[in-house]
GUBA-314402 format. One record per atom (N, C-alpha, C, CB): residue in three letters; atom name; y, z, x. Coordinates in nm, 4 decimals. Glycine has a CB too. Layout:
<nodes>
NODE; ala; CA; Y; Z; X
...
</nodes>
This chain:
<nodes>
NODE; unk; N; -1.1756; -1.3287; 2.1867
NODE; unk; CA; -1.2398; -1.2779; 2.0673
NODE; unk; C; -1.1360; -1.2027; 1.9842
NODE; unk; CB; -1.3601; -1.1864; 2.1031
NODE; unk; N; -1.1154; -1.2308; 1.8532
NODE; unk; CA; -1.0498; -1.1419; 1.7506
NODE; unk; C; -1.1226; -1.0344; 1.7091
NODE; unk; CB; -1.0159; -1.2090; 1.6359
NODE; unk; N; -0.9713; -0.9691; 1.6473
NODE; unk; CA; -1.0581; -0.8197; 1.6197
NODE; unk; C; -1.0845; -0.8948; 1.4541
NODE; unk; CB; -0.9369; -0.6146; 1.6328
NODE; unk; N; -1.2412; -0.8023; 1.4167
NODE; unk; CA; -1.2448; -0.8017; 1.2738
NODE; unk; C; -1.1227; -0.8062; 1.1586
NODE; unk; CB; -1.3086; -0.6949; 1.2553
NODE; unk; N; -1.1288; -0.8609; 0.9995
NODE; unk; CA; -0.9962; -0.8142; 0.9602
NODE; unk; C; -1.0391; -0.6982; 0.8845
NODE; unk; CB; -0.9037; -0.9186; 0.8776
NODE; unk; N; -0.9215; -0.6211; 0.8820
NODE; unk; CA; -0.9271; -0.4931; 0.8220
NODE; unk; C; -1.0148; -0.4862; 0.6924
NODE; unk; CB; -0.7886; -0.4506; 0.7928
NODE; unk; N; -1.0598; -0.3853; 0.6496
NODE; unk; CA; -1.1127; -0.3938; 0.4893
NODE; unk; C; -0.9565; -0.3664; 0.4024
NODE; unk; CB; -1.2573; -0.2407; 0.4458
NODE; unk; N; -0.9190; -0.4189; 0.2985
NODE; unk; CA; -0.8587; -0.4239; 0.1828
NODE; unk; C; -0.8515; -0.2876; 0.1540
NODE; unk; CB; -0.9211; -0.5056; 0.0847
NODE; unk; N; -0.7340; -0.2407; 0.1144
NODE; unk; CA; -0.7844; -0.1007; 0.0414
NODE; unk; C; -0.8079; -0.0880; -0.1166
NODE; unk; CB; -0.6770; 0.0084; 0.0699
NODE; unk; N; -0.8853; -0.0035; -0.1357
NODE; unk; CA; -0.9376; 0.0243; -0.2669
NODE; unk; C; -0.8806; 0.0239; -0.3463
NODE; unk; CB; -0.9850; 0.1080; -0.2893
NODE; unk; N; -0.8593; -0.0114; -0.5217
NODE; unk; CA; -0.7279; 0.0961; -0.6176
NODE; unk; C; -0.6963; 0.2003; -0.5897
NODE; unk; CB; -0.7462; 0.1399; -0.7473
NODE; unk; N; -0.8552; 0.2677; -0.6059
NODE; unk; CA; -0.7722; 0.4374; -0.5798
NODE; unk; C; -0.7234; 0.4770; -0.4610
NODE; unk; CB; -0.8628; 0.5624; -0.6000
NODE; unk; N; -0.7792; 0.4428; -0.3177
NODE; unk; CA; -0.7023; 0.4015; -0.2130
NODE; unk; C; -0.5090; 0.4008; -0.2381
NODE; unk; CB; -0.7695; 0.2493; -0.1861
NODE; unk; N; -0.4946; 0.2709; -0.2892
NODE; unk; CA; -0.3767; 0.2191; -0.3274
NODE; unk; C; -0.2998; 0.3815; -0.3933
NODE; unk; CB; -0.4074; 0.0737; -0.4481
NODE; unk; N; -0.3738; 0.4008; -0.5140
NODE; unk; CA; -0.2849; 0.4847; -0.5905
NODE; unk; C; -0.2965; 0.6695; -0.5272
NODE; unk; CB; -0.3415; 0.4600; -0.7695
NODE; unk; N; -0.3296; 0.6577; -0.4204
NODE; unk; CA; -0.3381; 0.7827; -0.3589
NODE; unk; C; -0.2588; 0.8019; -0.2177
NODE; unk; CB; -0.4817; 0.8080; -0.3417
NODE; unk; N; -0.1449; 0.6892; -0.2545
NODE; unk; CA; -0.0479; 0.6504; -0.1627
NODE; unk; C; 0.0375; 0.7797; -0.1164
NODE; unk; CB; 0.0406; 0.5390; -0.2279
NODE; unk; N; 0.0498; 0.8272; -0.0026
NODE; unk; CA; 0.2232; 0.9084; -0.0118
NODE; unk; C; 0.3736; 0.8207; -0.0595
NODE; unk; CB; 0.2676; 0.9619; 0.1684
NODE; unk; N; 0.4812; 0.8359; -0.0373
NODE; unk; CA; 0.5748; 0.7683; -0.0669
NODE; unk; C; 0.6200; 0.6759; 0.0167
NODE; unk; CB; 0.6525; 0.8332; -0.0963
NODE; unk; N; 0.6036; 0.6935; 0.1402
NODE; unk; CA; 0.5654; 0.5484; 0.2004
NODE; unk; C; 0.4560; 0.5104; 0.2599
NODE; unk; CB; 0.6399; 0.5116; 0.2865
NODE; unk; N; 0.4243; 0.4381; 0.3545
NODE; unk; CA; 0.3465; 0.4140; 0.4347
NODE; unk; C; 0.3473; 0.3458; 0.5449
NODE; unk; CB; 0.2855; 0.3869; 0.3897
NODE; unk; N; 0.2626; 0.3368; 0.6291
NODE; unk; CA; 0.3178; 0.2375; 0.7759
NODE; unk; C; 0.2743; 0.0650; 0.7686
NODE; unk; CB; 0.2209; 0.3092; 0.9439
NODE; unk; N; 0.2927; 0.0408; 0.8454
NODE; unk; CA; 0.3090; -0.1002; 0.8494
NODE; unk; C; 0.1425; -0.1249; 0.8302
NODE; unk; CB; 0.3919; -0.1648; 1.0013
NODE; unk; N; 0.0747; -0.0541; 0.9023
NODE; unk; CA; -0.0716; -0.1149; 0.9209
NODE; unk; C; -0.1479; -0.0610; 0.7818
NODE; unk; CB; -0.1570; -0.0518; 1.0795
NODE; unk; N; -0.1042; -0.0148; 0.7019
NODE; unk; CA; -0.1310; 0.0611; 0.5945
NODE; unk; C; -0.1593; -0.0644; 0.4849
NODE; unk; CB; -0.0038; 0.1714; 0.5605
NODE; unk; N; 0.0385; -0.0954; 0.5006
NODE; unk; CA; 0.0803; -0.1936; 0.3842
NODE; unk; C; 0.0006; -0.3980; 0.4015
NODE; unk; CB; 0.2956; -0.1886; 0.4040
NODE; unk; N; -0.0215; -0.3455; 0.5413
NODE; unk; CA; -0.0883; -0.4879; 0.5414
NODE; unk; C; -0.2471; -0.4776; 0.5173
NODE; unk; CB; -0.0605; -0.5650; 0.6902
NODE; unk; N; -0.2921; -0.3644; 0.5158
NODE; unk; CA; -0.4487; -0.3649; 0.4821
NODE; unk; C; -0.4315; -0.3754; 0.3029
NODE; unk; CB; -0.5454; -0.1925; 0.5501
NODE; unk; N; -0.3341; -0.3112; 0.2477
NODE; unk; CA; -0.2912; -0.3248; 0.1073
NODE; unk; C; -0.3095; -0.4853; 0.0676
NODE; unk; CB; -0.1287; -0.2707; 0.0905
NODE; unk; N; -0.2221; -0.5714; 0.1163
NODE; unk; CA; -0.2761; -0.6672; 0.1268
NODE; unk; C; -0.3829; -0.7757; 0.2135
NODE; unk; CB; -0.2073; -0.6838; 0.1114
NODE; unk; N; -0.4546; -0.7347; 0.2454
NODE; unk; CA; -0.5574; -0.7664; 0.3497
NODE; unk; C; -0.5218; -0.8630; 0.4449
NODE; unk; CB; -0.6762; -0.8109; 0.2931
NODE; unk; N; -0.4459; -0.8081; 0.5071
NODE; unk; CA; -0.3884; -0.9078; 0.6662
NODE; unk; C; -0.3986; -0.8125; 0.7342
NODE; unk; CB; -0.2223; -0.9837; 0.6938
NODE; unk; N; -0.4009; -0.8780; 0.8687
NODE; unk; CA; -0.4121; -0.7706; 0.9841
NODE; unk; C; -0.2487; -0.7457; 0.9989
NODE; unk; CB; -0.4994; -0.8340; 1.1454
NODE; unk; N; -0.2809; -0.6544; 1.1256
NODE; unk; CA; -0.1301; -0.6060; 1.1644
NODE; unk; C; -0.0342; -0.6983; 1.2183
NODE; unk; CB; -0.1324; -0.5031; 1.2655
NODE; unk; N; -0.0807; -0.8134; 1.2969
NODE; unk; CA; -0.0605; -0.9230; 1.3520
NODE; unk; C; 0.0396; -1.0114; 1.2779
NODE; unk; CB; -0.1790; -0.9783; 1.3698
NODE; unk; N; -0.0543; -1.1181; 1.1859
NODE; unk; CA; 0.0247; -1.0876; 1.0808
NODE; unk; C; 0.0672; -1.0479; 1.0108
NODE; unk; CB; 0.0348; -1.0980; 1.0483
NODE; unk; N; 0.1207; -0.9240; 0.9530
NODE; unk; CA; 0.2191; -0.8516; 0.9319
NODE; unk; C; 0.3492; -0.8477; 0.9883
NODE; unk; CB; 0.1803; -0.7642; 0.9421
NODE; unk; N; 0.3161; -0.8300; 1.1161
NODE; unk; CA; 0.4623; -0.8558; 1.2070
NODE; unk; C; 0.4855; -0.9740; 1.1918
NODE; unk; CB; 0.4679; -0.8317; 1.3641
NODE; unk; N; 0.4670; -1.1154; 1.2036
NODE; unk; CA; 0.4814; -1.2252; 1.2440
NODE; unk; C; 0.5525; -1.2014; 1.0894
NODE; unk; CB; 0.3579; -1.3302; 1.3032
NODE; unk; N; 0.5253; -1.1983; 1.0022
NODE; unk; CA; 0.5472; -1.2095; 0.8597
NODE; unk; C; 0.7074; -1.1775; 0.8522
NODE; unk; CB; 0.4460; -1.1010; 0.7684
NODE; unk; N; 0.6745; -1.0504; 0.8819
NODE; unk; CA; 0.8517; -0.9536; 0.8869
NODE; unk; C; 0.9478; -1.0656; 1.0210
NODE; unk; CB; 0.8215; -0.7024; 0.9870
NODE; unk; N; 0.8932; -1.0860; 1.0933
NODE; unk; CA; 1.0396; -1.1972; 1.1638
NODE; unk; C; 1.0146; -1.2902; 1.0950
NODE; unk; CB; 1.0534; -1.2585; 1.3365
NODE; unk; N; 0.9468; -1.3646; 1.0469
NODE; unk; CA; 0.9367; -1.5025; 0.9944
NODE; unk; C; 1.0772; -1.4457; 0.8178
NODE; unk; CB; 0.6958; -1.5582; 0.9505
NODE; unk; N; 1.0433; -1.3074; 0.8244
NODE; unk; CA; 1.1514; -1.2535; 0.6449
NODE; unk; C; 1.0521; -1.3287; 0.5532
NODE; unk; CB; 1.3739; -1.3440; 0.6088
NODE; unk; N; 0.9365; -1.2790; 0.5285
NODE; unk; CA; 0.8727; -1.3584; 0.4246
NODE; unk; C; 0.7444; -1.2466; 0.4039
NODE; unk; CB; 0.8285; -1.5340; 0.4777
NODE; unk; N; 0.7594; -1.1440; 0.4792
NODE; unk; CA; 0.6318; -0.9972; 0.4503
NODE; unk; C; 0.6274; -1.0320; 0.2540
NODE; unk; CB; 0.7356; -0.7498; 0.5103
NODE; unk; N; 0.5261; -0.9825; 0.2159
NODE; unk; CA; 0.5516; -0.9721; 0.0774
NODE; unk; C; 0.6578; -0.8500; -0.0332
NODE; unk; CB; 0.4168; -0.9631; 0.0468
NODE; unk; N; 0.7324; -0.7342; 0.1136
NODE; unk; CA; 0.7723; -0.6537; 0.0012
NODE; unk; C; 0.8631; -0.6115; 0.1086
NODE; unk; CB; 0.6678; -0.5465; -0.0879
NODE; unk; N; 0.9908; -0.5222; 0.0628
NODE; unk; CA; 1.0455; -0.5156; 0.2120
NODE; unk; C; 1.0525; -0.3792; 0.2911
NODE; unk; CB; 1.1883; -0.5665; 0.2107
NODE; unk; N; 1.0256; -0.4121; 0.4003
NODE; unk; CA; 1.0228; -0.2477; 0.5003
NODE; unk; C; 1.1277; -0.2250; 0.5212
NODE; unk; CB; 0.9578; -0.2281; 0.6466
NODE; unk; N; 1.1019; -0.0936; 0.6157
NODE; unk; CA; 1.2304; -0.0379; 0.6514
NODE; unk; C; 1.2337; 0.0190; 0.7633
NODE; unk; CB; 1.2772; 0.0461; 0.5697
NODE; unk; N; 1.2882; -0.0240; 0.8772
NODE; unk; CA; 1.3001; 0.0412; 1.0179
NODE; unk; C; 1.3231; 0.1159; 1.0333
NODE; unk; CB; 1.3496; 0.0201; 1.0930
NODE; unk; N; 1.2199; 0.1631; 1.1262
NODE; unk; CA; 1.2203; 0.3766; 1.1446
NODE; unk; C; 1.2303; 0.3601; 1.2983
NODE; unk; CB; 1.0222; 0.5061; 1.0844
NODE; unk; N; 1.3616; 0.3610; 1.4019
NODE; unk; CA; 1.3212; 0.3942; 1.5190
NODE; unk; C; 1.2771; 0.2186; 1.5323
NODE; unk; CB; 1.1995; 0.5350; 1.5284
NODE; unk; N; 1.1458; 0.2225; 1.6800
NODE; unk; CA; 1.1052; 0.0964; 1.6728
NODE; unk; C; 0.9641; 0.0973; 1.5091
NODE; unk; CB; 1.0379; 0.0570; 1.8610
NODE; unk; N; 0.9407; 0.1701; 1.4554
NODE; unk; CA; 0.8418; 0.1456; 1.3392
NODE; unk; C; 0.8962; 0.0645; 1.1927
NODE; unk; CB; 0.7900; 0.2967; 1.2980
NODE; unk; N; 0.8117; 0.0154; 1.1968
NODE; unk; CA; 0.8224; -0.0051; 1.0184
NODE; unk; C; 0.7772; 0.0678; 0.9261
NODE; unk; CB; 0.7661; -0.1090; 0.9678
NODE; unk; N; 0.8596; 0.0875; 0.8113
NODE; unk; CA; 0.7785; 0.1708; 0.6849
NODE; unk; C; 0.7824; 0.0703; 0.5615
NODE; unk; CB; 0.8642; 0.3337; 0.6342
NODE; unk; N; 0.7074; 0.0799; 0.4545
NODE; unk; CA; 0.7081; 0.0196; 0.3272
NODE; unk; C; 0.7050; 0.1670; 0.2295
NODE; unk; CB; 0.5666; -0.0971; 0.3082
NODE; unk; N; 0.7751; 0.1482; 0.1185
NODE; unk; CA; 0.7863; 0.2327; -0.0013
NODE; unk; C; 0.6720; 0.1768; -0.0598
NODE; unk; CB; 0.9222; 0.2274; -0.0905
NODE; unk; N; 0.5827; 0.3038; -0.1037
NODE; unk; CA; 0.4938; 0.2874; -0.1684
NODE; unk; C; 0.5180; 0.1806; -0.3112
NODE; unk; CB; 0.4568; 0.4190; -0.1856
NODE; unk; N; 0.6663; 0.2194; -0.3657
NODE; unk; CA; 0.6520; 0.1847; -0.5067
NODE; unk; C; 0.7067; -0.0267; -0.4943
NODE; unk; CB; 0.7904; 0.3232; -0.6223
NODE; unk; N; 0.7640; -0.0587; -0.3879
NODE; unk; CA; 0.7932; -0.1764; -0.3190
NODE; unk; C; 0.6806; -0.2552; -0.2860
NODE; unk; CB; 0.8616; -0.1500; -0.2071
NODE; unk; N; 0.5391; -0.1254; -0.2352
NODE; unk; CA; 0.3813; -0.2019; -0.2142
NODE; unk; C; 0.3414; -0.2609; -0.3328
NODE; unk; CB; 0.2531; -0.0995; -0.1746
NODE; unk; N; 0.3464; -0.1937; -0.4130
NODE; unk; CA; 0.2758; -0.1806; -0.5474
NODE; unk; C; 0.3195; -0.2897; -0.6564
NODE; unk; CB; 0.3057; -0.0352; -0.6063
NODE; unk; N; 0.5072; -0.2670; -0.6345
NODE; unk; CA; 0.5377; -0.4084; -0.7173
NODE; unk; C; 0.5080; -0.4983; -0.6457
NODE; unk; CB; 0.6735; -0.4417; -0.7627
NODE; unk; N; 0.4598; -0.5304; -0.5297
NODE; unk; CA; 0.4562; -0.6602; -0.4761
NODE; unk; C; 0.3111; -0.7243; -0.5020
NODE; unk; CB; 0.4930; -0.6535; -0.3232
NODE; unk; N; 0.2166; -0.5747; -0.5248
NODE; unk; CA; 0.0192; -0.6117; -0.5322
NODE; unk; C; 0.0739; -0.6761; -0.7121
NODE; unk; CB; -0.1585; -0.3886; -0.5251
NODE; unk; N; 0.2005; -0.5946; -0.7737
NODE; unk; CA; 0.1955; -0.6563; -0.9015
NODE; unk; C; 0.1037; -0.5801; -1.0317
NODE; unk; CB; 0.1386; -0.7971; -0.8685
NODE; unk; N; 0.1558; -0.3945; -0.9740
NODE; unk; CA; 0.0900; -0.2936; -1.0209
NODE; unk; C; 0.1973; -0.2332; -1.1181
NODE; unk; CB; 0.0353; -0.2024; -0.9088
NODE; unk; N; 0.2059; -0.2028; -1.2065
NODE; unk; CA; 0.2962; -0.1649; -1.3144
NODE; unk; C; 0.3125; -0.0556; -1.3300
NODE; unk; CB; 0.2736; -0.2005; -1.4211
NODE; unk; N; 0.1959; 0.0015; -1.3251
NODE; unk; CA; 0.1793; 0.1808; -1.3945
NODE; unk; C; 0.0357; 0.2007; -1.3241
NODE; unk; CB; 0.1659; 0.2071; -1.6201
NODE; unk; N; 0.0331; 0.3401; -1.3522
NODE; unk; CA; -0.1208; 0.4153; -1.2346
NODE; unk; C; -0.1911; 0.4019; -1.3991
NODE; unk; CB; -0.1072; 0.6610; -1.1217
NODE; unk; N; -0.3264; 0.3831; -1.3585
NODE; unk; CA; -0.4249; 0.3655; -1.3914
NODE; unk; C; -0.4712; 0.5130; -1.3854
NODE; unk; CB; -0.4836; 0.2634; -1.3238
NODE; unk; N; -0.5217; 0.5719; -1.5477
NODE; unk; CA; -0.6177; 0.7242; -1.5364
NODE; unk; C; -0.7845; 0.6848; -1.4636
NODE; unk; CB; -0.6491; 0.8025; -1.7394
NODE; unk; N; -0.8195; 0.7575; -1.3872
NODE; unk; CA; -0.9699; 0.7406; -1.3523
NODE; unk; C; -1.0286; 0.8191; -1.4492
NODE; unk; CB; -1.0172; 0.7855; -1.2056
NODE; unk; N; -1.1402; 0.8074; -1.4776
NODE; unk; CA; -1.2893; 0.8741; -1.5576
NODE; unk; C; -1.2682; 1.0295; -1.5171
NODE; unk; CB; -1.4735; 0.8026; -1.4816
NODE; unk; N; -1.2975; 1.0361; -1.3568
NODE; unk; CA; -1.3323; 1.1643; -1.3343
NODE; unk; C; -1.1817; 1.2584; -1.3318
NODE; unk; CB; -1.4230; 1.1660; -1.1914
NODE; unk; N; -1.0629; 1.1971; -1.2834
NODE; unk; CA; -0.9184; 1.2302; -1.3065
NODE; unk; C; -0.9394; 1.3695; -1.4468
NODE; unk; CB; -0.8165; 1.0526; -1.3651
NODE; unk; N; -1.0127; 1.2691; -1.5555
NODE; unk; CA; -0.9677; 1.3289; -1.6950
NODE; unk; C; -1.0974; 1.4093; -1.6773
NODE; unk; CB; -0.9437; 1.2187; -1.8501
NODE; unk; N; -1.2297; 1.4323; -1.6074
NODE; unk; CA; -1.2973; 1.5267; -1.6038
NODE; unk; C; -1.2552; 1.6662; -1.5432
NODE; unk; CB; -1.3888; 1.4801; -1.5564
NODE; unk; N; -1.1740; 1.6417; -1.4430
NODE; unk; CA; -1.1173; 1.7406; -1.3549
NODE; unk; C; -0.9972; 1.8191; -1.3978
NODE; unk; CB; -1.0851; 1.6785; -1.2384
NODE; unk; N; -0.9137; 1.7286; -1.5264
NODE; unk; CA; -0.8235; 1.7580; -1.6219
NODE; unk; C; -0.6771; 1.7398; -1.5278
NODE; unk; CB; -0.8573; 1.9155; -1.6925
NODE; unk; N; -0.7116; 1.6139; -1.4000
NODE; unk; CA; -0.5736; 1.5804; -1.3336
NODE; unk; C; -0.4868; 1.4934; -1.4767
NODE; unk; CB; -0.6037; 1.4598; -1.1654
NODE; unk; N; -0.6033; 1.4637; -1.5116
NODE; unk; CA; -0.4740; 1.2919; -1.6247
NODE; unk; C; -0.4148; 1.4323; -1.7487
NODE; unk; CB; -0.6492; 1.0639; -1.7871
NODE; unk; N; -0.4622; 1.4844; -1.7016
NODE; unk; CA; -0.4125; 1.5818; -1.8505
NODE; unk; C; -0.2598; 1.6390; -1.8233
NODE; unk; CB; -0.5317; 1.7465; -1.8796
NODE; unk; N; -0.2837; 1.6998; -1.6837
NODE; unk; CA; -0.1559; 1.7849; -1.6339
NODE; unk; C; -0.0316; 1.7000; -1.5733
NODE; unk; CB; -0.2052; 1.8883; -1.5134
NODE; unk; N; -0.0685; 1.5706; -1.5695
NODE; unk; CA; 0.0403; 1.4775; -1.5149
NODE; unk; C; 0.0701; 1.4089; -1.6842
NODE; unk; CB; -0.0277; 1.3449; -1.3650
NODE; unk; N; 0.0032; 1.4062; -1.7098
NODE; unk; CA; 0.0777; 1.3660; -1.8618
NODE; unk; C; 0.1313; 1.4228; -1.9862
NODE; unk; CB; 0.0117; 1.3058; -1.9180
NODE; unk; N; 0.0775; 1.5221; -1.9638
NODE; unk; CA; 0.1796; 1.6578; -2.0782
NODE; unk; C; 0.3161; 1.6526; -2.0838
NODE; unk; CB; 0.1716; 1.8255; -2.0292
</nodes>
């Protein structure tokens, strides 16, 4: 029996990234399991490239993002209620 596949993560998910993330992170980013993910990285064909930590992998957030094919952060509704889009853009 397989395990379920991960859920996808959200935009805001996505854009509430730290500066990197782990391997099982970047493959729910793109909705693959961890499985493939690895198979991906020996095969050299992952969609963005990691970086060996020790035995771990990491992905740069901003390496995830060009690879989903994300340009710039997106303001949310409530962002500009709370007056976050205000203070990051001044």
């Amino acid at each position: 029996m397989t395990a379920p596949a991960p859920t996808p993560l959200t935009f805001r998910e996505i854009f509430e990234l730290p500066v990197s993330v782990d391997l099982r992170t970047a493959a729910r980013a793109f909705g693959m399991c961890l499985g493939t993910a690895y198979r991906l990285i020996a095969l050299g064909t992952f969609p963005c490239p990691t970086l060996r930590v020790g035995h771990r992998h990491r992905v740069l957030t901003t390496d995830l993002l060009r690879a989903l094919g994300v340009d710039e952060r997106p303001v949310f509704a409530d962002e500009i209620a709370d007056g976050v889009a205000l203070t990051l853009f001044d």
